[in-house]
BAFIFI-960303 format. One record per residue (C-alpha): residue in one letter; x, y, z; residue number from 1. Coordinates in steps of 0.1 Angstrom, whole numbers, padded with zeros to 4 digits. Each point is the difference from the previous one (the first is absolute). Example, Ala and Ser with C-alpha at 12.3 -4.5 7.8 and 13.67 -1.06 7.14 Angstrom:
% BAFIFI-960303
SITE   r       X       Y       Z     k
SITE   a    0123   -0045    0078     1
SITE   s    0014    0034   -0007     2
***
This chain:
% BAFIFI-960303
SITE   r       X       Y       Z     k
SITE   x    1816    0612    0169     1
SITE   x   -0006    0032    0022     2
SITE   x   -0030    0010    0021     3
SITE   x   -0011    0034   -0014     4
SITE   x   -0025    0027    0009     5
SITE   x   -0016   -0014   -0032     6
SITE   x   -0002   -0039    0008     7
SITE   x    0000   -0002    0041     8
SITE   x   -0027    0021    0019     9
SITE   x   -0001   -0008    0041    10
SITE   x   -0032   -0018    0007    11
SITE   x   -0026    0022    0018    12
SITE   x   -0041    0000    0006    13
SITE   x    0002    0039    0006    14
SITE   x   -0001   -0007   -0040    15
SITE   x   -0034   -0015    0001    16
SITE   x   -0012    0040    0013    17
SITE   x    0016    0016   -0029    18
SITE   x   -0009   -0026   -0028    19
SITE   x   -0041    0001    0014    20
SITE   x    0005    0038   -0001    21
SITE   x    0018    0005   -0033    22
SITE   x   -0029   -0023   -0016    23
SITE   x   -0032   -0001    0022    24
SITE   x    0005    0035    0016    25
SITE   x   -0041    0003   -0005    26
SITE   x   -0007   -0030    0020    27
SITE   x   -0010   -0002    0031    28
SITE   x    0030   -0016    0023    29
SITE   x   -0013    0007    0040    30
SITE   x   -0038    0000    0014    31
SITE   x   -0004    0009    0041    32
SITE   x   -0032    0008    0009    33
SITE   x   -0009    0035   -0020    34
SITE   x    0038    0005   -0012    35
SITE   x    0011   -0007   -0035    36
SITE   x    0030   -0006   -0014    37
SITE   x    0011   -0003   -0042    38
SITE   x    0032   -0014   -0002    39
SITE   x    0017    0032   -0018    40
SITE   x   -0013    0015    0034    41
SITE   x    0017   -0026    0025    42
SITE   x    0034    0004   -0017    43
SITE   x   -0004    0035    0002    44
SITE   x   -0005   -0005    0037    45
SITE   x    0031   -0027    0003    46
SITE   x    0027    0023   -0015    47
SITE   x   -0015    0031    0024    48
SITE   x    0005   -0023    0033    49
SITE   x    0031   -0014   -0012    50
SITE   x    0015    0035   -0005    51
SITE   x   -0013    0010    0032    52
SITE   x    0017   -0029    0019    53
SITE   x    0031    0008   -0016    54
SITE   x   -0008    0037    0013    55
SITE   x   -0004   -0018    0035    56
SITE   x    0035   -0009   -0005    57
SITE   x   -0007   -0036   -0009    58
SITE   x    0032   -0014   -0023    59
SITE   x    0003   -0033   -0015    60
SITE   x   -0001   -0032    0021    61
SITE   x   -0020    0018    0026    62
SITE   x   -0034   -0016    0019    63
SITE   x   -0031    0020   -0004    64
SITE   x   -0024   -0021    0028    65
SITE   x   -0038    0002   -0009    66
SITE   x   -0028   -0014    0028    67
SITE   x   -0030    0003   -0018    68
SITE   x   -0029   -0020   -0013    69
SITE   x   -0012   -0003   -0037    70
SITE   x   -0001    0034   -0009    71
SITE   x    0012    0022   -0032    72
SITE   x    0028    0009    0021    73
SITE   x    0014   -0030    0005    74
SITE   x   -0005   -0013   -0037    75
SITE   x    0021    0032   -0006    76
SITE   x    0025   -0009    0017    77
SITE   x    0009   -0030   -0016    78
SITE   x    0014    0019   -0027    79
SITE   x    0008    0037    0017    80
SITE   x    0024   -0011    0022    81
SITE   x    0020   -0022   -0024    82
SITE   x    0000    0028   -0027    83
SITE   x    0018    0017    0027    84
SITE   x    0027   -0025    0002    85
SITE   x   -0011   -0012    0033    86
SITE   x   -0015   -0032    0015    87
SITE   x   -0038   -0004    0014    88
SITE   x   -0003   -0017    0029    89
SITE   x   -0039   -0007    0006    90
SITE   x   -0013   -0009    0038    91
SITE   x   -0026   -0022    0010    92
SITE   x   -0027    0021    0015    93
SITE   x   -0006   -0026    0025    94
SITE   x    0033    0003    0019    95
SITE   x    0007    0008    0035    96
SITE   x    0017    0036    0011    97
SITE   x    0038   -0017    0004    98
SITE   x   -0003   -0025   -0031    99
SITE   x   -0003    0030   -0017   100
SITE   x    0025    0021    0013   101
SITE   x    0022   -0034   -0004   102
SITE   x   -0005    0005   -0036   103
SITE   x    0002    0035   -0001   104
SITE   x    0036   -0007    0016   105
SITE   x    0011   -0033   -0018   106
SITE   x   -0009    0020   -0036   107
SITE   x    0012    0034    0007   108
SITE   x   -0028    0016   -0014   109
SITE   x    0006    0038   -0003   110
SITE   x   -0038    0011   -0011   111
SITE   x   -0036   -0022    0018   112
SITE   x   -0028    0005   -0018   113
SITE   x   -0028   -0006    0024   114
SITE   x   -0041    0001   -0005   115
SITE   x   -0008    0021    0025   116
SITE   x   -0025   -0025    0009   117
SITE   x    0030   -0022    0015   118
SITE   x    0019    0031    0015   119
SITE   x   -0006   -0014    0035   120
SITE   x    0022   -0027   -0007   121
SITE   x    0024    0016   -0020   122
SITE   x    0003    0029    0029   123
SITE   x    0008   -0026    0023   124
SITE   x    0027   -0020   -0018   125
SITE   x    0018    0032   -0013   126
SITE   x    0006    0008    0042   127
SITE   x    0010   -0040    0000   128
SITE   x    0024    0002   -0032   129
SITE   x    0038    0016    0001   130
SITE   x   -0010    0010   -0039   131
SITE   x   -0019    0029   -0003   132
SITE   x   -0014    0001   -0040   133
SITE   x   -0019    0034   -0010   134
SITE   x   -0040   -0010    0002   135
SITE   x   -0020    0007   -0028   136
SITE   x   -0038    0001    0011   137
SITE   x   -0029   -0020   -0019   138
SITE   x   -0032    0019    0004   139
SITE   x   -0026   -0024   -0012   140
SITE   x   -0036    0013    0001   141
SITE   x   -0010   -0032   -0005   142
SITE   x    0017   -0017    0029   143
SITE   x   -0019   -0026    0023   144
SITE   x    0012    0024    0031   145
SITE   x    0006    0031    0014   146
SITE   x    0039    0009    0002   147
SITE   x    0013    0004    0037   148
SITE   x    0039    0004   -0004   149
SITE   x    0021    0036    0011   150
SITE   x    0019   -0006   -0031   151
SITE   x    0005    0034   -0015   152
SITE   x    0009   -0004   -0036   153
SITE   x   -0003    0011   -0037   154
SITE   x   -0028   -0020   -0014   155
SITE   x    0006   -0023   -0032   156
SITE   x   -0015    0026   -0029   157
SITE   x    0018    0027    0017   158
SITE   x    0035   -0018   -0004   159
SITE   x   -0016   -0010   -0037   160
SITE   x   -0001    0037   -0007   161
SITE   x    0035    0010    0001   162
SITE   x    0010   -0024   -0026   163
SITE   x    0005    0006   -0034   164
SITE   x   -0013   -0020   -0030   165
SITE   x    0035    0003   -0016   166
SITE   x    0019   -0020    0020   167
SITE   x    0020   -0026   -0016   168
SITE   x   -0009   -0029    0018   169
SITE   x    0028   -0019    0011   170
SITE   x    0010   -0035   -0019   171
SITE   x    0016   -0025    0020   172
SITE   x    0035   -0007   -0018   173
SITE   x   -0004   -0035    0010   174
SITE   x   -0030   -0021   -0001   175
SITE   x    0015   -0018    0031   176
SITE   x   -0006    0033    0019   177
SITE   x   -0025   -0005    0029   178
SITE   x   -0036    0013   -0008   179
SITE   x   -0017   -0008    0032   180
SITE   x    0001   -0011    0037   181
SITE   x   -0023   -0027    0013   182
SITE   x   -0004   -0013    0036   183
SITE   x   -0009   -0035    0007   184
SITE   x   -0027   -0008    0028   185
SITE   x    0023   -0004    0024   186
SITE   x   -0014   -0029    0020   187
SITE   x    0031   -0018    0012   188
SITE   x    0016    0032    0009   189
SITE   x    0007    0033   -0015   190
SITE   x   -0011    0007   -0036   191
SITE   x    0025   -0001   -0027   192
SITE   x    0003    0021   -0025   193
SITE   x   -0003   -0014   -0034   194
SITE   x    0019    0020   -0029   195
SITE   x   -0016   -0002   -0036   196
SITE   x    0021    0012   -0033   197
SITE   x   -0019    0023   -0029   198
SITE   x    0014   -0033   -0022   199
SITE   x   -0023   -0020    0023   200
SITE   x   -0029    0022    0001   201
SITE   x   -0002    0002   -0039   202
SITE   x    0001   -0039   -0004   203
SITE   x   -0026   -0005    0029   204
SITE   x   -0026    0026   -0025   205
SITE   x    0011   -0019   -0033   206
SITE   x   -0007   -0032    0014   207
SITE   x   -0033    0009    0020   208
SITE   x   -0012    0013   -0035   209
SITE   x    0007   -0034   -0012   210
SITE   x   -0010   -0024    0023   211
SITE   x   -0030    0020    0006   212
SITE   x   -0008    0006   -0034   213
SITE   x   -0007    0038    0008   214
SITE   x   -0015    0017   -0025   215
SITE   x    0004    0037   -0013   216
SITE   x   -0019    0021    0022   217
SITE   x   -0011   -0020    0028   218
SITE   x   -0024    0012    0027   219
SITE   x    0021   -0007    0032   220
SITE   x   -0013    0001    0034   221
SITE   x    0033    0007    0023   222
SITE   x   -0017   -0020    0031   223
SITE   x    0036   -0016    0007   224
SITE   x    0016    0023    0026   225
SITE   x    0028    0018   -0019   226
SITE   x    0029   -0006    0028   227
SITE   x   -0004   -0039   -0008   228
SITE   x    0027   -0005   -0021   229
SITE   x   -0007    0030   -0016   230
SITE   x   -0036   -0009   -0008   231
SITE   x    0010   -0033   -0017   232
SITE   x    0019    0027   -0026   233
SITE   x   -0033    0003   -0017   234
SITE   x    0002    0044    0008   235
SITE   x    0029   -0007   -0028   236
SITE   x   -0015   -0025   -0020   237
SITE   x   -0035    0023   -0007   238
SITE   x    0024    0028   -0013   239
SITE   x    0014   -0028   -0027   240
SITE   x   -0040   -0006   -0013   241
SITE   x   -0010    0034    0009   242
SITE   x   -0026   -0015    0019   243
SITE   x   -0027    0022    0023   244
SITE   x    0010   -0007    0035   245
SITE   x   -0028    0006    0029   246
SITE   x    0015    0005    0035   247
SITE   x   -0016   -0019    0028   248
SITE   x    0011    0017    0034   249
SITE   x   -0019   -0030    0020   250
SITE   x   -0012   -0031   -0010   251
SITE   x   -0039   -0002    0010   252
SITE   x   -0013   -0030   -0018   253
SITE   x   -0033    0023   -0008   254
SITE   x    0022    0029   -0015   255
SITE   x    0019   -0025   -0022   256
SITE   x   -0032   -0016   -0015   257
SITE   x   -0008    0042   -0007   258
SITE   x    0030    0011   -0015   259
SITE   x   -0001   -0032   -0026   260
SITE   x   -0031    0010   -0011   261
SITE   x    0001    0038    0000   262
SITE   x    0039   -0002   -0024   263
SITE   x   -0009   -0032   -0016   264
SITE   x    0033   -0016    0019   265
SITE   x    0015   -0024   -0018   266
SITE   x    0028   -0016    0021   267
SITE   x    0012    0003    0035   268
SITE   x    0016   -0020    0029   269
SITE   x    0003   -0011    0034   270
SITE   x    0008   -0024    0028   271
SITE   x   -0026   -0030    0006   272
SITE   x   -0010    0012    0025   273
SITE   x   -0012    0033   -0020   274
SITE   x   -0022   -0025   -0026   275
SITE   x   -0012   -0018    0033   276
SITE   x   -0014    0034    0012   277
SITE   x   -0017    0001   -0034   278
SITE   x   -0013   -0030   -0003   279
SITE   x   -0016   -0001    0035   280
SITE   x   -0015    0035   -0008   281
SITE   x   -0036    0005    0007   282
SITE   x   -0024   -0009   -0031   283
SITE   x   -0010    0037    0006   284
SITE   x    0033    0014   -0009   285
SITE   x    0016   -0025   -0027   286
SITE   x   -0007    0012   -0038   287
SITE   x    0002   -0019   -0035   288
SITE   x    0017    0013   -0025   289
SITE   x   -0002   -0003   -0040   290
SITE   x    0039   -0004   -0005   291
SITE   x    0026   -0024    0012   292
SITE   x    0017    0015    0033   293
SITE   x    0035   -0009    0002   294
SITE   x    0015   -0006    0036   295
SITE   x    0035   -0012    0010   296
SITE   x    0006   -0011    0037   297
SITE   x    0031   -0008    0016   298
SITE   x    0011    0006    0034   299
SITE   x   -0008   -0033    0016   300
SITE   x   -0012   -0033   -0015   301
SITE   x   -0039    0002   -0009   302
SITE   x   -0026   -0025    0015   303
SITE   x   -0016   -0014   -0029   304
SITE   x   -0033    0008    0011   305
SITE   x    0009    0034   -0004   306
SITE   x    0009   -0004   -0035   307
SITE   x   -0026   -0020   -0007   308
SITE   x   -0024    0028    0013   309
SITE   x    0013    0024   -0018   310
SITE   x    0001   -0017   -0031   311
SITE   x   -0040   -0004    0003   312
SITE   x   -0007    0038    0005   313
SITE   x    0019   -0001   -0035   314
SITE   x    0032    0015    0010   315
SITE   x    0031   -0013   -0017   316
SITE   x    0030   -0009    0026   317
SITE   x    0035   -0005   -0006   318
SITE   x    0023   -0014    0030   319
SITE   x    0035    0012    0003   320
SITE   x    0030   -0006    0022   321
SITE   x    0027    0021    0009   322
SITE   x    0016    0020    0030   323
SITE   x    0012    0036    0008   324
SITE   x    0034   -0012   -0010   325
SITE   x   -0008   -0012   -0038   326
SITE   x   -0020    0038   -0007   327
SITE   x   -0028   -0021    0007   328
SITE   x   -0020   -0028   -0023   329
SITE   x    0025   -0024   -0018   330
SITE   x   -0027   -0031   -0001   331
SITE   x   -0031    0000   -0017   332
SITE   x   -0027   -0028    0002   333
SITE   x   -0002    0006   -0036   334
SITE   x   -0030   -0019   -0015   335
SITE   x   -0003   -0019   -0024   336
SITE   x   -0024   -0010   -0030   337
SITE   x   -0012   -0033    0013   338
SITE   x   -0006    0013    0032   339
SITE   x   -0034    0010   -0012   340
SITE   x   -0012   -0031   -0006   341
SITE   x   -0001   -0010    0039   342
SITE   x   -0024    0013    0029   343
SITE   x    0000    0027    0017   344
SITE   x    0020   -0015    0031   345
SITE   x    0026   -0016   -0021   346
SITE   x    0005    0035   -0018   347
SITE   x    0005    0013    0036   348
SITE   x    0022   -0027    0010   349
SITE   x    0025    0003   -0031   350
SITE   x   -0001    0042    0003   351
SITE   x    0006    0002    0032   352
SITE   x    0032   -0015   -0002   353
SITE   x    0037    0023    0001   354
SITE   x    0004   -0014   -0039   355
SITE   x    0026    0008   -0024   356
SITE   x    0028    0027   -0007   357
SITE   x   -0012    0036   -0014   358
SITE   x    0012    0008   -0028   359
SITE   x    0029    0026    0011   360
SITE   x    0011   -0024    0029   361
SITE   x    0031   -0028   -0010   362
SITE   x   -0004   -0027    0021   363
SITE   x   -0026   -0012    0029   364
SITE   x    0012   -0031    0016   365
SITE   x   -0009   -0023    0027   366
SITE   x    0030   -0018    0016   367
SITE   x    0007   -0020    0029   368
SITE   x    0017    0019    0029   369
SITE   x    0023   -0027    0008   370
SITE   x    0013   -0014   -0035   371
SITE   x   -0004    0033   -0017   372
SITE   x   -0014   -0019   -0031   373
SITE   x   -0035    0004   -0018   374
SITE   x   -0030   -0019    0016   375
SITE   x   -0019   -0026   -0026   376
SITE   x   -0030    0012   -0018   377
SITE   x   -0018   -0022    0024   378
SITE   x   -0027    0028    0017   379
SITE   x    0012   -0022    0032   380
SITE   x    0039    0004    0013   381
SITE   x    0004    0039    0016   382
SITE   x    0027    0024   -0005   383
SITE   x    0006    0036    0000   384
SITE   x   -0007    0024   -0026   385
SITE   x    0029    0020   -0015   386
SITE   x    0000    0025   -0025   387
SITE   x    0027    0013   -0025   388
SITE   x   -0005    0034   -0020   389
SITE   x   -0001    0035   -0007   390
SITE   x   -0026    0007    0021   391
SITE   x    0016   -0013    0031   392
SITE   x    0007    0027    0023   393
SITE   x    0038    0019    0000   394
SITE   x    0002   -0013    0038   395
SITE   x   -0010    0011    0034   396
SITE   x    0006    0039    0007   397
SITE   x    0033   -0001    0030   398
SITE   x   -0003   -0035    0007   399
SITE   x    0025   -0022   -0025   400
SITE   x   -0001   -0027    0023   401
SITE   x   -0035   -0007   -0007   402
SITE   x    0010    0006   -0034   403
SITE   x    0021   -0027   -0004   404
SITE   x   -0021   -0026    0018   405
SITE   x   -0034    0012   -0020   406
SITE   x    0024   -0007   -0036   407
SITE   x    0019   -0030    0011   408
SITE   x    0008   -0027   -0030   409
SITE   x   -0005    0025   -0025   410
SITE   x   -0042    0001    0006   411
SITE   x   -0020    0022    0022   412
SITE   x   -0022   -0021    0028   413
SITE   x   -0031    0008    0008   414
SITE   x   -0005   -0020    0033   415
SITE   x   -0031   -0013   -0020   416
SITE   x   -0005   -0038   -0002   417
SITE   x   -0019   -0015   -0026   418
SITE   x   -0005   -0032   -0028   419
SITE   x    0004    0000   -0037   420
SITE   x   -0037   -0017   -0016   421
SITE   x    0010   -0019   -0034   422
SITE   x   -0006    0027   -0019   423
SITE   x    0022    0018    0016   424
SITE   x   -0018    0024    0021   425
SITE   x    0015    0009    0030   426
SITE   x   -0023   -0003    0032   427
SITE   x    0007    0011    0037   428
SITE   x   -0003   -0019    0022   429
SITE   x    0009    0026    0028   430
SITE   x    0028    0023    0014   431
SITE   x    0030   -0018    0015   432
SITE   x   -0016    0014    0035   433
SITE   x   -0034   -0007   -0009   434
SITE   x    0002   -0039   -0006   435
SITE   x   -0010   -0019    0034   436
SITE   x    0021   -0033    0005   437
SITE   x   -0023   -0016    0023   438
SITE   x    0013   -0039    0011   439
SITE   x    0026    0003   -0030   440
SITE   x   -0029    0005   -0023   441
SITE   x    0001    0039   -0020   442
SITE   x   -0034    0014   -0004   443
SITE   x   -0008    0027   -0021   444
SITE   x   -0019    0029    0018   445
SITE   x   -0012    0010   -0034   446
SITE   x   -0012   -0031   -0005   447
SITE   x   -0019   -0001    0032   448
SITE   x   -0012    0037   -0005   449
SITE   x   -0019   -0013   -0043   450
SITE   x   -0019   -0022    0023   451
SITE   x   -0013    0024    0026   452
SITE   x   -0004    0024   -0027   453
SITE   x   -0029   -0030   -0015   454
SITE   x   -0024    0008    0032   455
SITE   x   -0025    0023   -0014   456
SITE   x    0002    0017    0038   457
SITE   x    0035    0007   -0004   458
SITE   x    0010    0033   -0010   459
SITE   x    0044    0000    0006   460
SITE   x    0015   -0024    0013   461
SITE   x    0042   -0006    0015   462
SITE   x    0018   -0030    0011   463
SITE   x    0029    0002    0019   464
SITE   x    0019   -0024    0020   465
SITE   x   -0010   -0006    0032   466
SITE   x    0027   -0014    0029   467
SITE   x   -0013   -0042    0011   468
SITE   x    0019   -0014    0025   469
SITE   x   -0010   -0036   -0019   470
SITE   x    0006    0011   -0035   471
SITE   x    0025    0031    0002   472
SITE   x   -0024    0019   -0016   473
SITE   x   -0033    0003   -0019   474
SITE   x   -0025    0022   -0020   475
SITE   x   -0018    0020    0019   476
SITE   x   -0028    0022   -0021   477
SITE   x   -0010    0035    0005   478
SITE   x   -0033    0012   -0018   479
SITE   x   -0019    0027   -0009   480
SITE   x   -0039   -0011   -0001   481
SITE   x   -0021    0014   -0033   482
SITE   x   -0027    0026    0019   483
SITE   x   -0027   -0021    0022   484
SITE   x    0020   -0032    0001   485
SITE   x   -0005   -0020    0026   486
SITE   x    0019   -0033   -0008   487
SITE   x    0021   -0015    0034   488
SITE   x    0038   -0010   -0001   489
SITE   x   -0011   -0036    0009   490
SITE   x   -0018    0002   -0043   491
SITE   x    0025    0019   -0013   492
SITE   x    0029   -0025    0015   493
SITE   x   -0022   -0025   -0014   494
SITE   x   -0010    0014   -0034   495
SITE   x    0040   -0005   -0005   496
SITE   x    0003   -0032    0008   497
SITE   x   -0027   -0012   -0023   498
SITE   x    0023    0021   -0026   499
SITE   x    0037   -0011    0009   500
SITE   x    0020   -0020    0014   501
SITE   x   -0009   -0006    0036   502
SITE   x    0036    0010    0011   503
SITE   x    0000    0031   -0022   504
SITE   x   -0032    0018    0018   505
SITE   x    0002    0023    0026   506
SITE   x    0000   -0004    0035   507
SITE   x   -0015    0035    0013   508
SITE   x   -0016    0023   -0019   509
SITE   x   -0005    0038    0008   510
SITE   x   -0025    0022   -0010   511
SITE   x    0003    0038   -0002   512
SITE   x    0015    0027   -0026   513
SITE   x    0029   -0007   -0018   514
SITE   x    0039    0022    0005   515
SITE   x    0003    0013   -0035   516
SITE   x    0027    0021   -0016   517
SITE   x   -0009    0031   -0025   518
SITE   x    0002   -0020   -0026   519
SITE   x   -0022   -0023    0013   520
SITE   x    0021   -0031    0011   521
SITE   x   -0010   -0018    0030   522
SITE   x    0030    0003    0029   523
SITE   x    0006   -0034    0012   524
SITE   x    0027    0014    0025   525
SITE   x   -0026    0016    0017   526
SITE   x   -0021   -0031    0003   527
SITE   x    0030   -0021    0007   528
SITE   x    0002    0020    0032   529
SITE   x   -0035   -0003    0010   530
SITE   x    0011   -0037    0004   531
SITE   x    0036   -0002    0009   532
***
């Protein structure tokens, strides 16, 4: 039997736009501030910019770069610039001048978009970078700034205009075909750059719909920043359910709280560090709501407390697990029916572990580095966590080296270590850097971290390890107080010991605000500095 036109379509989410279109053209798809968007109205506005890429000179297989926060224009993008055939590449806003012009180099990108907010930056990595793209301005009355960049170029509805609403938009042949281009943090050297397939993409919606149990027509907030792994896919998925999606451009705790109860937001998502921000809100800003608010975090493994918090302002919080390389979540703490019968702390406990397999991905294993075989169900003996699947990235961008080692035996390794419980919910435990071997004993900094997270004067809290001549190394705690905490290291240090094993607290702790990342994890290379 033959594939045919008839029975074998290449996999895409650009077909998410046009199905939402086609049926819900009436509905509203995009809220920013006072702009509105139906989604007959956004496609019309896709096929326009991808005509006027191609008009640009942008062919197939081409990197369109965009450095921008959560705006309309960047939701646009992630289905302009592959209707044009090429590949979006999306920039973490929080990057220095020459990571950027790295990128900007290692990608090839022949068109930046930029907000014009960011043009300072931008301006200086384009002298830094041997690749010079054609800039298309963002001018965002609604920015937090004023712009200060020279840049002189055509602004975004400007370039929009010269496109043409009959366009053909341009169907990759091949679902394998990359759709976009995403940069890892780059903490242990240069970023790499993480190649996703339209085949991917369109599994990563499916199963989000699933294992989220999306409705039609969901009210999303779009607080995760859109270069993260494409914003988690979820710009994609709301085109499949044709749900409303409000643009955050910054994520003020206050502003959030609004904009749930202004659009009736339904679902949204973030780091923990995001729900922390919300949960230690003043009483003055937080708001109750009469509907179930849906939120999914990922990013970093959530202090219980938090969850637990949350949970009692009435929100309902999914974890999941994943990494820039698997499109994003492949894990979900999915819960389960007897879960309800137990308190509120045990609910906390169970959700916010890594958990079980979405539905899209094909395997999630734990497996010990040195035998290569499965770890018991045992929720005791440590191993790494390897995935297998069609969301698992197409490799790294110029780097096939890296390649090989991030795919050997067959599974992708994530560098995360973790136990399976005996129900078979996976747990980490930490990252293979993160897990302090002090006198031959390993200690979990996340471990360390649920228990500092317990002091009602403890706002964030990292533990790294910490050079000891005596033990080779051992936690050493940095903390963010709650506002008009006064608590000593001497308590704190204490607190844990009444809480864990003696040898498992830590042996300094520092107080003062935490490194974070733009998408809101903590960077414990920067601490590990502080200390080295």
């Amino acid at each position: 039997m033959k594939k045919t036109l008839a029975n074998f379509v290449p996999l895409t989410p650009i077909s998410f736009l046009h199905r939402a279109a086609d049926v819900f053209g009436h509905r509203t798809a995009l809220i920013y501030e006072d702009k509105e968007l139906t989604w007959g109205a956004l496609r019309e506005r896709c096929v326009r910019m991808a005509d006027a890429f191609v008009g640009l000179g942008i062919a197939e297989g081409d990197t369109v770069a965009v450095l921008a926060f959560n705006t309309p224009e960047m939701f646009e993008s992630h289905f302009s610039v592959p209707m044009a055939g090429a590949v979006l590449n999306t920039i973490n806003t929080r990057l220095d001048a020459q990571t950027i012009a790295y990128i900007l180099e290692d990608g090839n990108a022949k068109v930046l978009i930029v907000d014009a907010e960011l043009g300072e930056v931008a301006e200086a990595a384009l002298v830094k970078s041997a690749n010079k793209p054609q800039v298309i301005l963002i001018n965002d009355p609604h920015a937090n700034s004023k712009p200060t960049t020279a840049i002189i170029a055509p602004d975004y509805e400007s370039v929009l205009s010269t496109g043409s609403t009959n366009f053909e938009w341009i169907r990759p042949e091949n679902e394998w075909s990359p759709i976009s281009l995403n940069y890892t943090s780059g903490t242990t050297g240069r970023p790499k750059g993480v190649v996703y397939h339209h085949r991917g993409s369109y599994l990563m919606s499916m199963g989000t719909v699933i294992g989220w149990q999306l409705p039609n027509h969901p009210k999303y907030l779009y607080s995760v920043p859109m270069f993260h792994c494409n914003g988690w896919g979820h710009a994609w998925t709301m085109a499949a359910v044709a749900g409303t999606v409000v643009c955050l451009r910054t994520f003020i705790p206050e502003v959030v709280f609004s904009k749930i109860e202004e659009h009736g937001i339904t679902h949204f998502g973030g780091a923990p560090i995001m729900l922390n921000m919300l949960a230690n809100a003043p009483d003055g800003i937080k708001k109750s709501f009469n509907h179930t608010v849906h939120v999914m975090t990922a990013g970093a493994p959530p202090p219980v407390k938090a969850l637990e918090n949350m949970m009692a302002m009435g929100f309902d919080v999914m974890h999941v697990y994943g990494l820039t390389e698997t499109y994003g979540h492949i894990l979900q703490a999915a819960p389960q029916a007897e879960w309800q019968s137990k308190s509120s702390d045990e609910q906390a406990q169970l959700r916010s572990r890594q958990g079980v397999r979405f539905p899209m991905t094909e395997d999630v294993s734990v497996i010990d580095q040195n035998s290569g075989k499965l770890v018991p169900f045992d929720g005791e003996t440590i191993g790494e966590i390897v995935i297998r699947g069609n969301t698992c990235m197409m490799g790294y961008l110029n780097n096939p080296e890296a390649t090989d080692e991030a795919f050997a035996g067959g599974w992708f390794h994530s560098g995360d270590l973790a136990v399976v419980q005996s129900d078979g919910y996976i747990q980490i435990k930490d990252r293979s850097k993160d897990i302090i071997i002090s006198g031959g004993e390993n200690i979990s900094s996340i471990e360390v971290e649920n228990v500092l997270y317990k002091h009602p004067d403890v706002g964030e809290a990292a533990v790294v390890a910490m050079p000891d001549e005596l033990w080779g190394e051992v936690p050493c705690a940095f903390v963010e107080l709650r506002p008009e905490s006064v608590i000593t290291e001497d308590l704190l240090i204490q607190f844990c010991k009444e809480n864990m094993a003696k040898f498992k607290r830590p042996k300094k702790i520092i107080f003062g605000p935490l490194p974070k990342t733009a998408t809101g994890k903590i960077q414990k290379h920067t601490l590990r500095a502080i200390i080295s």
